[in-house]
KENULO-177157 format. One record per residue (C-alpha): x, y, z. Coordinates in pm, 1 decimal. Layout:
<nodes>
+----------+----------+----------+
|     east |    north |       up |
+----------+----------+----------+
|        X |        Y |        Z |
...
+----------+----------+----------+
</nodes>
This chain:
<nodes>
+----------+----------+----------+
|     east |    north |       up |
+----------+----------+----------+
|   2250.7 |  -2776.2 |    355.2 |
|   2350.2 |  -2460.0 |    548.7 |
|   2667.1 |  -2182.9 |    502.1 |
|   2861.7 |  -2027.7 |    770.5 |
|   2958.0 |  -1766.8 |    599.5 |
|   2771.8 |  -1509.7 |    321.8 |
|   3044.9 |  -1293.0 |    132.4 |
|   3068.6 |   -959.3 |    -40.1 |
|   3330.4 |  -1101.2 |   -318.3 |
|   3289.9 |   -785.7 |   -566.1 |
|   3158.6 |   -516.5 |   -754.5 |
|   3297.4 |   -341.0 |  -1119.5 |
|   3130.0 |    -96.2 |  -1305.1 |
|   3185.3 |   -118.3 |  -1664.8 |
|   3113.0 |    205.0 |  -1867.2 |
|   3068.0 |    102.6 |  -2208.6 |
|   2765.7 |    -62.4 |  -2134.8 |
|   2659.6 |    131.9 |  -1796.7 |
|   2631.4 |   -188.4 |  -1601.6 |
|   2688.1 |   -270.1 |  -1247.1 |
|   2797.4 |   -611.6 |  -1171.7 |
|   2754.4 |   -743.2 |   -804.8 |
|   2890.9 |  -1074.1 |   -713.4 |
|   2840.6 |  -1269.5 |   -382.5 |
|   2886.5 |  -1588.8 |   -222.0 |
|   2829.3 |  -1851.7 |     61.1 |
|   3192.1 |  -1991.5 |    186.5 |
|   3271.1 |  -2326.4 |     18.7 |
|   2920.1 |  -2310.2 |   -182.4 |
|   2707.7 |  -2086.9 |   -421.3 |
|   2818.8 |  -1792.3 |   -565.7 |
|   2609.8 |  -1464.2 |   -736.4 |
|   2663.8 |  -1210.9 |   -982.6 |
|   2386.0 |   -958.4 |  -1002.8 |
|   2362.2 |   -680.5 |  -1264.2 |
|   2247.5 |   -312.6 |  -1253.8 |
|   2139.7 |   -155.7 |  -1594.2 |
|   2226.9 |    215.0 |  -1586.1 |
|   1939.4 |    278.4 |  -1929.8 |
|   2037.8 |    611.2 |  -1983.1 |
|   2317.8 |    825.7 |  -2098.0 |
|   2527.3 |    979.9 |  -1789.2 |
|   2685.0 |   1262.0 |  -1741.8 |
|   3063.6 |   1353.2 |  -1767.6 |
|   3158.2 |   1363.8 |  -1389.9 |
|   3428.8 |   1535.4 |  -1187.2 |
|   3699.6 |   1310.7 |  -1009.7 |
|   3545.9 |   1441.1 |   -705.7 |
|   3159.6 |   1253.4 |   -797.6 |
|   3315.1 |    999.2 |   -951.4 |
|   3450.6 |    917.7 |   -582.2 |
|   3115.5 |    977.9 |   -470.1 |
|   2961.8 |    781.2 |   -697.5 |
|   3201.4 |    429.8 |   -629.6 |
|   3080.0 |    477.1 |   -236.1 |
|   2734.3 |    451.3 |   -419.1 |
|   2829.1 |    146.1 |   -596.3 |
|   2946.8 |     -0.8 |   -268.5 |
|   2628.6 |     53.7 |    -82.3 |
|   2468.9 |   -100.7 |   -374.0 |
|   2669.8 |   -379.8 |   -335.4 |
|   2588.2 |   -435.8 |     27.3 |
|   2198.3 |   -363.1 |     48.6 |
|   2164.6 |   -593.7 |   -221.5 |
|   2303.8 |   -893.0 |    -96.6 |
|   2036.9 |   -943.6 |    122.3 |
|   1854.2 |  -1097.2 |   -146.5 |
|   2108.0 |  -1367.0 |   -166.4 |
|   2194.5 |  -1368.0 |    202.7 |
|   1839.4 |  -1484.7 |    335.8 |
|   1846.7 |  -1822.3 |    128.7 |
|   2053.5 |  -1949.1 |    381.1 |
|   2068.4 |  -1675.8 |    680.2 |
|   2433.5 |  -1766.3 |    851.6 |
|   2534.1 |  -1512.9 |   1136.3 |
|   2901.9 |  -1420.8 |    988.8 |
|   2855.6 |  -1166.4 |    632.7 |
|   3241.8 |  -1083.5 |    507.8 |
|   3310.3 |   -775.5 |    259.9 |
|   3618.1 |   -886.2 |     90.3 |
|   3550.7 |   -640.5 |   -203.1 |
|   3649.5 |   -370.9 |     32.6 |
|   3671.4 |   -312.9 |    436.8 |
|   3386.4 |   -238.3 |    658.8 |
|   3450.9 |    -12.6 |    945.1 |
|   3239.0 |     19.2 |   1261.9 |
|   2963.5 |    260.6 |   1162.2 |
|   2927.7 |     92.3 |    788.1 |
|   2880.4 |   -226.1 |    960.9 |
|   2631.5 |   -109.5 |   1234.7 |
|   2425.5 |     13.5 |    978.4 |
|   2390.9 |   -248.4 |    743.7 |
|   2359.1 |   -495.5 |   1072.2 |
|   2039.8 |   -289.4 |   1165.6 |
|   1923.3 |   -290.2 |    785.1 |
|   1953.1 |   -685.1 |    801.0 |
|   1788.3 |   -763.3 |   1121.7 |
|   1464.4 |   -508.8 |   1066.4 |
|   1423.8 |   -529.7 |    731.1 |
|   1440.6 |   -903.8 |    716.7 |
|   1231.2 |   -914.4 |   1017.8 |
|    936.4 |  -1049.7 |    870.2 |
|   1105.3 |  -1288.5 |    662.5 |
|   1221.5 |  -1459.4 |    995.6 |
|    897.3 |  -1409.3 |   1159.0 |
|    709.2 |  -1645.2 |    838.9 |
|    998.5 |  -1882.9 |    885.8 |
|    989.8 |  -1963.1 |   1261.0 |
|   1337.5 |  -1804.3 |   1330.1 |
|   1520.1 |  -1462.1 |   1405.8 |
|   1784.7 |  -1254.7 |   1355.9 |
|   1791.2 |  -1035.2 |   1647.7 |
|   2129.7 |  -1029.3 |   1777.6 |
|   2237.4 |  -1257.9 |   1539.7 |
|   2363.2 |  -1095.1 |   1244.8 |
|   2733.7 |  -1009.1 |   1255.1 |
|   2907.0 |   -812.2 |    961.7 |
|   3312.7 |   -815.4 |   1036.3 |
|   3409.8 |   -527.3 |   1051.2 |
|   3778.2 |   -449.1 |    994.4 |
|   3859.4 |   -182.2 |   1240.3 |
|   3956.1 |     79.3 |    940.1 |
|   3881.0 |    425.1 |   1009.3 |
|   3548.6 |    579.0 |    895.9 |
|   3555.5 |    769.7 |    563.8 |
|   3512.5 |   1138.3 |    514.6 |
|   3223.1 |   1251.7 |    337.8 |
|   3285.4 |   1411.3 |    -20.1 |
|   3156.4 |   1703.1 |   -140.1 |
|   3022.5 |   1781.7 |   -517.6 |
|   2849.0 |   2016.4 |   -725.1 |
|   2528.4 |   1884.7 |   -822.8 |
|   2245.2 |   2091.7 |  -1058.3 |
|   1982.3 |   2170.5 |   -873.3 |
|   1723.6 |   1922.3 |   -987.9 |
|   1473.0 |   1656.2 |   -788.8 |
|   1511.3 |   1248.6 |   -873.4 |
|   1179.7 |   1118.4 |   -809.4 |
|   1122.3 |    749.5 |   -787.6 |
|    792.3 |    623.2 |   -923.0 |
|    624.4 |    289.8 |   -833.6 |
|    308.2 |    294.5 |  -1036.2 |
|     39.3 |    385.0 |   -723.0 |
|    -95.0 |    720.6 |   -614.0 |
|    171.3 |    805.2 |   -398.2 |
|    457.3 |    890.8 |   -626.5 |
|    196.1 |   1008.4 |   -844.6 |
|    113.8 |   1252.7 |   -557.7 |
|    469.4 |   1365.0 |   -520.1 |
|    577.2 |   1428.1 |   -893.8 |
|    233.1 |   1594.8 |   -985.1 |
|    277.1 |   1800.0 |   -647.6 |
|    702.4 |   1916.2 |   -770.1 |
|    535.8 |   1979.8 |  -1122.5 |
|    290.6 |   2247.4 |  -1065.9 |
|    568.8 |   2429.8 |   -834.2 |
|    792.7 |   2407.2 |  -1122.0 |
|   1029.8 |   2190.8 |   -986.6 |
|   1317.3 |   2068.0 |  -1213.5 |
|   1289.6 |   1707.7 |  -1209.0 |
|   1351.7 |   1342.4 |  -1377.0 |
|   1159.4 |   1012.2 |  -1324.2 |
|   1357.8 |    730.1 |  -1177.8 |
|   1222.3 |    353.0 |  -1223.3 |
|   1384.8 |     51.2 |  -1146.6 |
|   1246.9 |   -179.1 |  -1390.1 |
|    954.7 |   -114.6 |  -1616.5 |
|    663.1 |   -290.1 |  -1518.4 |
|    361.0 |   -177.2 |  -1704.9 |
|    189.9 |     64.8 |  -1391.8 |
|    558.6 |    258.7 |  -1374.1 |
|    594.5 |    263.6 |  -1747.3 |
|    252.0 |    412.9 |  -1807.7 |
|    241.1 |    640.2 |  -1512.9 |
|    565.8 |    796.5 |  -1656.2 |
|    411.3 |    828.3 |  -1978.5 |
|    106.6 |    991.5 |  -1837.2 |
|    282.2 |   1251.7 |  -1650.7 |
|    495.6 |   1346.1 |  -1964.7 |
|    842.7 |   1458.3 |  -1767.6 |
|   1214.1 |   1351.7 |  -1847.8 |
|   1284.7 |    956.0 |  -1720.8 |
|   1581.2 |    756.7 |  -1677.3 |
|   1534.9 |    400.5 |  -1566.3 |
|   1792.2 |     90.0 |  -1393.8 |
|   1699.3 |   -292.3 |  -1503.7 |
|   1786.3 |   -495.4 |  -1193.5 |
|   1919.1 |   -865.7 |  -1330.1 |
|   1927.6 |  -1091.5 |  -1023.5 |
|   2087.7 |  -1388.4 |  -1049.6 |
|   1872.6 |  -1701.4 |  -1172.9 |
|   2100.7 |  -1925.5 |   -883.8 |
|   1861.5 |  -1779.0 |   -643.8 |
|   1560.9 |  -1885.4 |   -792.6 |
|   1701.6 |  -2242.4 |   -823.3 |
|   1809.4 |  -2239.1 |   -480.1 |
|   1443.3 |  -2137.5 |   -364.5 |
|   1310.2 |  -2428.6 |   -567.6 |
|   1490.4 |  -2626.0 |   -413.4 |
|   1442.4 |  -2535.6 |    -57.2 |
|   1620.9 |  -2227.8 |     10.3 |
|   1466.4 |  -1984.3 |    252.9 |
|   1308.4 |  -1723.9 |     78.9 |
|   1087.2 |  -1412.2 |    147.2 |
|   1056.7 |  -1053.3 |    186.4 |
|   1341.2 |   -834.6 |    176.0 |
|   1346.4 |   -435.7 |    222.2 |
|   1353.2 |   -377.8 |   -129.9 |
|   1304.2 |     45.5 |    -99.1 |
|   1663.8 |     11.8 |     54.9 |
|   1784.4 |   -110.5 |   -191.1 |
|   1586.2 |    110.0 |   -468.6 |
|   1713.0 |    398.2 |   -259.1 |
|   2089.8 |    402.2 |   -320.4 |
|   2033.9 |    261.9 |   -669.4 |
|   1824.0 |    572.7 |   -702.7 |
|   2122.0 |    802.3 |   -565.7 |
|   2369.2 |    637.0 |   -776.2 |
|   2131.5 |    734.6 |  -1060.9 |
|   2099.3 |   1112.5 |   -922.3 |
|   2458.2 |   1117.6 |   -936.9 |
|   2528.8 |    997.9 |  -1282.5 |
|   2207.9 |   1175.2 |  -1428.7 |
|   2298.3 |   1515.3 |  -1193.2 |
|   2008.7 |   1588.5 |   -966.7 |
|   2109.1 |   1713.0 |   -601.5 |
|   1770.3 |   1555.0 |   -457.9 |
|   1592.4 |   1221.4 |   -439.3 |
|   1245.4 |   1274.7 |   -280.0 |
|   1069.8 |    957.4 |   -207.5 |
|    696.7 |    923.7 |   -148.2 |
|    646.4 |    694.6 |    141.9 |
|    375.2 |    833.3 |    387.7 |
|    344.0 |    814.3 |    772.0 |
|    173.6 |    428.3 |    822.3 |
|    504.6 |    319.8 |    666.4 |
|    611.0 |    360.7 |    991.1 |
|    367.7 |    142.2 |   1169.3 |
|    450.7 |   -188.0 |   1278.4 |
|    205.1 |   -465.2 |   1154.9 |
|    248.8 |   -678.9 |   1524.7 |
|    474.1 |   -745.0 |   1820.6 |
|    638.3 |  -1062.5 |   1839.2 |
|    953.0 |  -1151.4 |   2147.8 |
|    950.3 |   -771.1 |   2209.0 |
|   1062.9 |   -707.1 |   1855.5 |
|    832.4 |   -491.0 |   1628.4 |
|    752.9 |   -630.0 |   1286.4 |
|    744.0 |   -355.0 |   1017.5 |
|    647.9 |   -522.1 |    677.5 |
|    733.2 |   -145.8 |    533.1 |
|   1078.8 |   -103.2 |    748.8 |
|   1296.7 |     35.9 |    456.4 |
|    957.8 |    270.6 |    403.0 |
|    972.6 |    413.3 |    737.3 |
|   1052.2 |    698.9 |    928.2 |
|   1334.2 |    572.6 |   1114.9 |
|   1494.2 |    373.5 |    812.4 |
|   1444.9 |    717.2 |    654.5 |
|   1683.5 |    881.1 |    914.3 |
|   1923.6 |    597.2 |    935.1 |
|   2017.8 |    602.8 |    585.0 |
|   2001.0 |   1011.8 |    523.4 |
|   2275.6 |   1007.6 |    824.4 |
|   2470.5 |    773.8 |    642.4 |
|   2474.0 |    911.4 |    322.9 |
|   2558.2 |   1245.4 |    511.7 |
|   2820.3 |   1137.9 |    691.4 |
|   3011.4 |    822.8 |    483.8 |
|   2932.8 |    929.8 |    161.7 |
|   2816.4 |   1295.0 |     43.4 |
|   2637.2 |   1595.6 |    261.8 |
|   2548.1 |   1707.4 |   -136.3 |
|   2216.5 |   1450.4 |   -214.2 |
|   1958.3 |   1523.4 |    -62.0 |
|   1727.1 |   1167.1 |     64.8 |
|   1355.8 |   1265.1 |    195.6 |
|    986.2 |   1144.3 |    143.2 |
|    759.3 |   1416.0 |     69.5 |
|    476.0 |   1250.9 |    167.7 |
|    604.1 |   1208.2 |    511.2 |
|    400.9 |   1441.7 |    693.8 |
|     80.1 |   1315.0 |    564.1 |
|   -172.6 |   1019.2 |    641.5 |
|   -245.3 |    750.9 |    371.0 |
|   -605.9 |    859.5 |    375.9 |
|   -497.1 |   1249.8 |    256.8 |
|   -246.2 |   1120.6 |    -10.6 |
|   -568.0 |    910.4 |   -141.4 |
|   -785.0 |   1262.4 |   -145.9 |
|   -483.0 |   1460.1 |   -314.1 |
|   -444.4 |   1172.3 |   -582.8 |
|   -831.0 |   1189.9 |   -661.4 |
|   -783.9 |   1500.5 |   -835.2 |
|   -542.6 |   1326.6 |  -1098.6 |
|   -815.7 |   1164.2 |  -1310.5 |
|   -560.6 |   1121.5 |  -1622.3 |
|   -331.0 |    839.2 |  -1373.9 |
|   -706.0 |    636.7 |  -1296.1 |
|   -711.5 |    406.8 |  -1585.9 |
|   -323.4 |    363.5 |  -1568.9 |
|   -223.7 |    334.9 |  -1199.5 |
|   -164.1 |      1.8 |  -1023.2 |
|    -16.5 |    -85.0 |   -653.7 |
|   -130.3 |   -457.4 |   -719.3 |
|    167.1 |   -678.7 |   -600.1 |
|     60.1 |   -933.3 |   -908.2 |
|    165.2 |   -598.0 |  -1155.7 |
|    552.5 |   -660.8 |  -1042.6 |
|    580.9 |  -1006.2 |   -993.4 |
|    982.9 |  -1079.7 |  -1100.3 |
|    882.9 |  -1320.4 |  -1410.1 |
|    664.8 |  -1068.0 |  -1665.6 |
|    494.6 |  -1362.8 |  -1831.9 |
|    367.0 |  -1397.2 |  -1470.5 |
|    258.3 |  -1018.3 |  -1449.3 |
|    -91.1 |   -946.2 |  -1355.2 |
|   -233.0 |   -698.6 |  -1638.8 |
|   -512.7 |   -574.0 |  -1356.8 |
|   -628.0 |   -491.7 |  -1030.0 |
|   -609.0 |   -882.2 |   -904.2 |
|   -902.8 |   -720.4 |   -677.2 |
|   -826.9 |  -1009.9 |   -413.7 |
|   -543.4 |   -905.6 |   -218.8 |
|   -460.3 |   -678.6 |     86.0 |
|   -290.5 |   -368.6 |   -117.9 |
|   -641.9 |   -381.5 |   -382.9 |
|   -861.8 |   -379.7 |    -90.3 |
|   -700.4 |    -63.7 |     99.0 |
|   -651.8 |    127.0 |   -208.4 |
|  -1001.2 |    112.4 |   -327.7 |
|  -1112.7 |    136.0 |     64.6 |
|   -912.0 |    449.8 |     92.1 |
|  -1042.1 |    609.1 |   -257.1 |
|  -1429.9 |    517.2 |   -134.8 |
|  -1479.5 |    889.0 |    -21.4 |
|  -1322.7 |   1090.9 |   -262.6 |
|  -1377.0 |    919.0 |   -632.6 |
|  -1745.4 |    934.3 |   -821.1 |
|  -1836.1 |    514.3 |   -701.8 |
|  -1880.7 |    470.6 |  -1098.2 |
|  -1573.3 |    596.4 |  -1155.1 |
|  -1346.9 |    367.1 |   -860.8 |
|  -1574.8 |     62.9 |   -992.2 |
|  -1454.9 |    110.9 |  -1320.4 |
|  -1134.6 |    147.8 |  -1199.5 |
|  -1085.8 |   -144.6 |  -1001.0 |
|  -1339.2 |   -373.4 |  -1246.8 |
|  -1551.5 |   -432.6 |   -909.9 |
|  -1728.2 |   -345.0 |   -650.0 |
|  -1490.3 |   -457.0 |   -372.8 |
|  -1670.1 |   -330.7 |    -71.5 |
|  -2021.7 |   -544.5 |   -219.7 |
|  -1848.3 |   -877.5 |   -241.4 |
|  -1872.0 |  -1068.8 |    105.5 |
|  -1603.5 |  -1298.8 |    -15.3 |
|  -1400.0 |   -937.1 |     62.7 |
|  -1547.9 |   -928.3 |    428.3 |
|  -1268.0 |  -1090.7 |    618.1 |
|  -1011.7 |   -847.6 |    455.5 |
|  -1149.7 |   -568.3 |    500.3 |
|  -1210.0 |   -659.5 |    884.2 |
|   -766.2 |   -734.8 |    854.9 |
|   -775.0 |   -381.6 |    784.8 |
|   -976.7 |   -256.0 |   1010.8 |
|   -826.4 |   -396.3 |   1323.6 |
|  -1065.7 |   -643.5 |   1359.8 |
|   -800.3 |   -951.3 |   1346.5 |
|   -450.1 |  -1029.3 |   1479.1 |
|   -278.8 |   -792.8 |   1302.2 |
|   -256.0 |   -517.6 |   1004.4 |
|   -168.3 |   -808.5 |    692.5 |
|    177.7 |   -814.1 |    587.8 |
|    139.3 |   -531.8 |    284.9 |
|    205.4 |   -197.0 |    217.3 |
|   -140.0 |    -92.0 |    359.9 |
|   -242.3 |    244.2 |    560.1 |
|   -257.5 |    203.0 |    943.5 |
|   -552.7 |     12.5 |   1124.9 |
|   -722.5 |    371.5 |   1261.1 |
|   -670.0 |    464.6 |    842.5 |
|   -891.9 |    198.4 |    723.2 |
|  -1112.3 |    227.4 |   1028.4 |
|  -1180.5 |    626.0 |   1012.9 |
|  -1267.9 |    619.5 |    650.5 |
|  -1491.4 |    265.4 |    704.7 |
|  -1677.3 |    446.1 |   1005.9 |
|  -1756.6 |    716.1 |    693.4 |
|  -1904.0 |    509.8 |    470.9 |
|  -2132.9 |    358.6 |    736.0 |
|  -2319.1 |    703.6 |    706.5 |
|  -2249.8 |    749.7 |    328.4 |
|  -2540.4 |    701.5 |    146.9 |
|  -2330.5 |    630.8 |   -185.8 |
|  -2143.9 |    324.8 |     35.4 |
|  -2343.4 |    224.8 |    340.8 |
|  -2557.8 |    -79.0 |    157.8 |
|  -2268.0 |   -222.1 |     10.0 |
|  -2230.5 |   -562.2 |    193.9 |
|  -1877.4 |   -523.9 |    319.7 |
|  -1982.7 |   -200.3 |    470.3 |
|  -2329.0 |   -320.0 |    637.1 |
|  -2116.3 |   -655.3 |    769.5 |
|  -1877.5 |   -473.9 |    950.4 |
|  -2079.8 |   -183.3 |   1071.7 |
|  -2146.2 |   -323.0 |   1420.6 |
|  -1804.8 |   -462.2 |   1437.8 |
|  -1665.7 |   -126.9 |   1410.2 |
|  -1890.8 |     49.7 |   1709.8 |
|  -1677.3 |   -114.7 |   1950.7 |
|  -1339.6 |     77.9 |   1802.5 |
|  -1218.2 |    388.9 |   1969.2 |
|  -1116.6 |    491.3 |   1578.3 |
|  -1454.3 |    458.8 |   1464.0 |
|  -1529.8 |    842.9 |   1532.4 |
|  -1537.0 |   1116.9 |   1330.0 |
|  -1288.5 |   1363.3 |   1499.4 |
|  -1059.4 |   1070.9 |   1415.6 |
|  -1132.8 |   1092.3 |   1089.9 |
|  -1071.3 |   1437.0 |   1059.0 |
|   -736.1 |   1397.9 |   1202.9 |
|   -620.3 |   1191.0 |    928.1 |
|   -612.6 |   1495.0 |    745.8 |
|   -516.6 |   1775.9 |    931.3 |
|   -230.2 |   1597.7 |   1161.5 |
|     98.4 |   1706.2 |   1034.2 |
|    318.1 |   1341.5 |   1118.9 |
|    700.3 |   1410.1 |   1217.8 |
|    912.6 |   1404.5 |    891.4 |
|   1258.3 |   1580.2 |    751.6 |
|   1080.1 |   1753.0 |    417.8 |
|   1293.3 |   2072.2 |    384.7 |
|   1083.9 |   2349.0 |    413.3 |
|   1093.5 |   2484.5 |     61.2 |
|    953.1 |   2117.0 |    -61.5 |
|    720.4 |   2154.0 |    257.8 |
|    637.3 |   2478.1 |    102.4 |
|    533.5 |   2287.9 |   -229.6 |
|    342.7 |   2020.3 |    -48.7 |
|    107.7 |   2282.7 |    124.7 |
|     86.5 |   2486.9 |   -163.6 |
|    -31.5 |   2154.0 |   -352.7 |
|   -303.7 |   2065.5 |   -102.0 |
+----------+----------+----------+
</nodes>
C-alpha cells in the first residue's frame, strides 16, 4: 500500500519530564509519535533562548521525520505543526533527496526532483540572538574521531560537556574514560516503524548526523554552551559512486557541504549565537588515526563497529564484529601507528592475515566498483597506508597485505608522496581559527 502524503502533525515539549514528543503521519494511514529524552537538568533560560530553543525543537521535528517518511517515500511532505517558508523548505528538500540518496539507490528508485515540501509562502524568520557561556558541546560516537576532538579541546583547556544520543556501551565508556562533564538525549522511535518494515515497508539508511546535529544544539542551548564542534573528517565528503549523474554520499549529513548548509541555516533562521563546525575537518582519516594512537587509555574501550549500535541492545554486538567494512578500515588505518600486539589485541585478530578479509580490503582500496557503503576513509586513504605496509616489515607477510601487493602497483595512490600528503594537506573546512589554533597545537 502506498501514501500520497507524509505529514508534520506536531511537536510539544513537556518540562517536567524534559521530553520531546514528535508526531507524524501518512494522509488517511499510519501515524508516529517519537520521543526525545532531555537526561539532564537544564538551565533556567531567558525568553529570548527559550525562542531560540522552540526553532530547535522544530528542526528536530523536521530532520527526524525522515525516518518515518522513507517507509513509504510519497513526493508531497506537509508541516501542519507550523508553516514552512521558501528557504526552510529548500533546505530540508536538499536534506531529503542527498541524504536519502543511498536509500533510493539500494531500492531501485530516486528522489531527485521528486521531493516536494509545501511551502506556505510565509516570510522567512529573523534570526535571534542570546547570551550563551562560553563553553564547547562535543558529540561523542564511541570511535577515535571524537576521541580526537575532546582529548585535543582538553589539553587547551577548553570548557566543555559530552553530548551522546543514546548510551551504547563504546559512547558510555569513552565518556567515562575521558572523565569530563556529560549530558546525554535517549531517542524513542516509534515501534509502528519497525512493524511497518516487517511488513514490507521501505527501509534503509537515513542521515542520522543531521539529525544528531540539531538534537545536539537543542542540548547546547538548554545545557548553555555557545559551540557544538563535531568530529567528522575530510573523506566524509567523498562520494562512494556515481549513479544518473547524481553522487552517492553514504556520509552526506557528515560532509563538508551538509556542514555549510546547515551552519547557514542555523545562522540565518534560527541563532548567529551557536556555533556548528567539525574540528577534524581539515584533516585526512589516516592523520586522525596517528593523533588517536597516542590515546592508549580509549584502546580497550573504543568501538566504530556498526553491530555496537544496532537499535535493539539485546542485539548489540559487545566487540569488534571484525567482519565488516568500518572494522576493516579502522584497524587498516591504525596498521602504522599502533605496536601490531597491541591493534591485535585490540581488535581480537589479525585482520590483515585472514584471506577471508582479502576482498574487503581490495573494496577499500579501490580495487572494486566502489568505496562500500560505510563510514570508511577515502579509496587513496586505504591505498596510501596499504602501499606502506607492503614495505613494512612488521605488516608485509600478513596475507591480506602480500595478496593485494601486485594489485596495488597499478594505482596512481600507491606512492609514497601520496602518502605523505595524507598528512600534511590541510582539506578546506570552517574551524575558527582559535579551535584551528588548538588543533595544531594538538598535533
Amino acid at each position: 500500500m502506498g501514501y500520497d502524503e507524509f505529514i508534520f502533525e506536531d511537536y510539544c515539549y513537556d518540562s517536567a519530564c524534559s521530553t520531546l514528543r514528535l508526531r507524524y503521519s501518512y494522509r488517511g494511514g499510519p501515524q508516529f509519535e517519537e520521543l526525545l529524552i532531555f537526561d539532564f537538568p537544564p538551565r533556567r533560560l531567558s525568553p529570548k533562548a527559550q525562542q531560540v530553543l522552540d526553532r530547535l525543537f522544530r528542526l528536530i521535528l523536521l530532520l527526524a521525520g525522515v525516518s518515518y517518511y522513507k517507509a513509504f517515500v510519497p513526493s508531497l511532505l506537509t508541516c501542519r505543526a507550523f508553516e514552512l517558508n521558501d528557504s526552510t523548505a529548500e533546505f530540508l528538500q536538499k536534506f531529503y533527496e542527498r541524504g536519502l540518496a543511498e536509500f533510493a539507490f539500494k531500492n531501485g528508485t530516486s528522489l531527485e526532483g521528486r521531493v516536494r515540501f509545501r511551502s506556505t509562502g510565509v516570510s522567512a524568520t529573523t534570526p535571534i540572538k542570546v547570551d550563551l557561556p562560553r563553553r564547547t558541546c562535543v558529540p561523542v560516537g564511541g570511535g577515535k574521531d571524537s576521541i580526537v576532538t575532546m582529548e585535543c579541546l582538553k589539553q587547551s583547556g577548553e570548557p566543555l560537556v559530552l553530548f551522546s544520543l543514546g548510551d551504547a556501551e563504546p559512547i558510555t565508556a569513552c565518556i567515562e574514560a575521558a572523565k569530563l562533564p556529560f549530558i546525554r538525549v535517549y531517542r524513542r522511535l516509534d515501534p509502528g516503524i519497525f512493524r511497518l518494515n516487517q511488513a514490507g515497508a521501505l527501509n534503509g539508511h537515513v542521515p542520522i548526523t543531521g539529525i544528531l546535529s540539531a538534537v545536539a544544539l537543542a542540548s547546547a542551548v538548554m545545557f548553555g554552551c555557545d559551540t557544538v564542534a563535531m568530529s567528522n573528517e575530510h573523506s566524509a565528503s567523498a562520494a562512494n559512486l556515481s549513479f544518473d549523474g547524481l553522487e552517492i554520499n553514504h556520509q552526506y549529513s557528515k560532509s563538508f557541504e551538509f556542514e555549510q548548509d546547515f551552519a547557514q541555516y542555523i545562522k540565518e533562521s534560527i541563532s548567529p549565537s551557536i556555533n556548528y563546525f567539525s574540528l577534524l575537518r581539515p584533516l585526512s582519516e589516516i592523520e586522525i588515526a596517528r593523533r588517536f594512537s597516542k590515546y592508549q587509555e580509549y584502546f580497550g574501550v573504543f568501538r566504530s563497529c556498526n553491530t555496537a549500535f544496532r537499535q535493539a541492545q539485546q542485539a548489540r554486538g559487545r566487540h569488534w564484529c571484525c567482519d565488516c567494512p568500518k572494522c576493516r578500515f579502522i584497524f587498516l588505518a591504525l596498521a602504522p601507528f599502533v605496536a601490531k600486539p597491541d591493534l591485535i589485541e585490540i581488535f581480537g585478530r589479525n585482520l590483515l592475515d585472514d584471506d577471508a578479509q582479502s576482498e574487503g580490503f581490495a573494496e577499500l582500496c579501490g580495487l572494486r566498483a566502489n568505496k562500500p557503503f560505510e563510514c570508511v576513509g577515502e579509496i587513496s586513504e586505504s591505498t596510501g597506508v596499504m602501499s606502506q605496509l607492503v614495505n613494512d616489515p612488521d605488516w608485509r607477510d600478513d596475507r591480506v597485505v602480500r595478496r593485494l601487493n601486485e594489485q596495488l602497483a597499478s594505482l596512481p595512490q600507491a606512492n609514497s608522496s601520496q602518502y605523505r600528503a595524507l598528512f600534511e594537506t590541510k582539506h578546506p573546512h570552517r574551524v575558527p581559527q582559535r579551535y584551528l589554533a588548538m588543533l595544531d597545537a594538538c598535533g
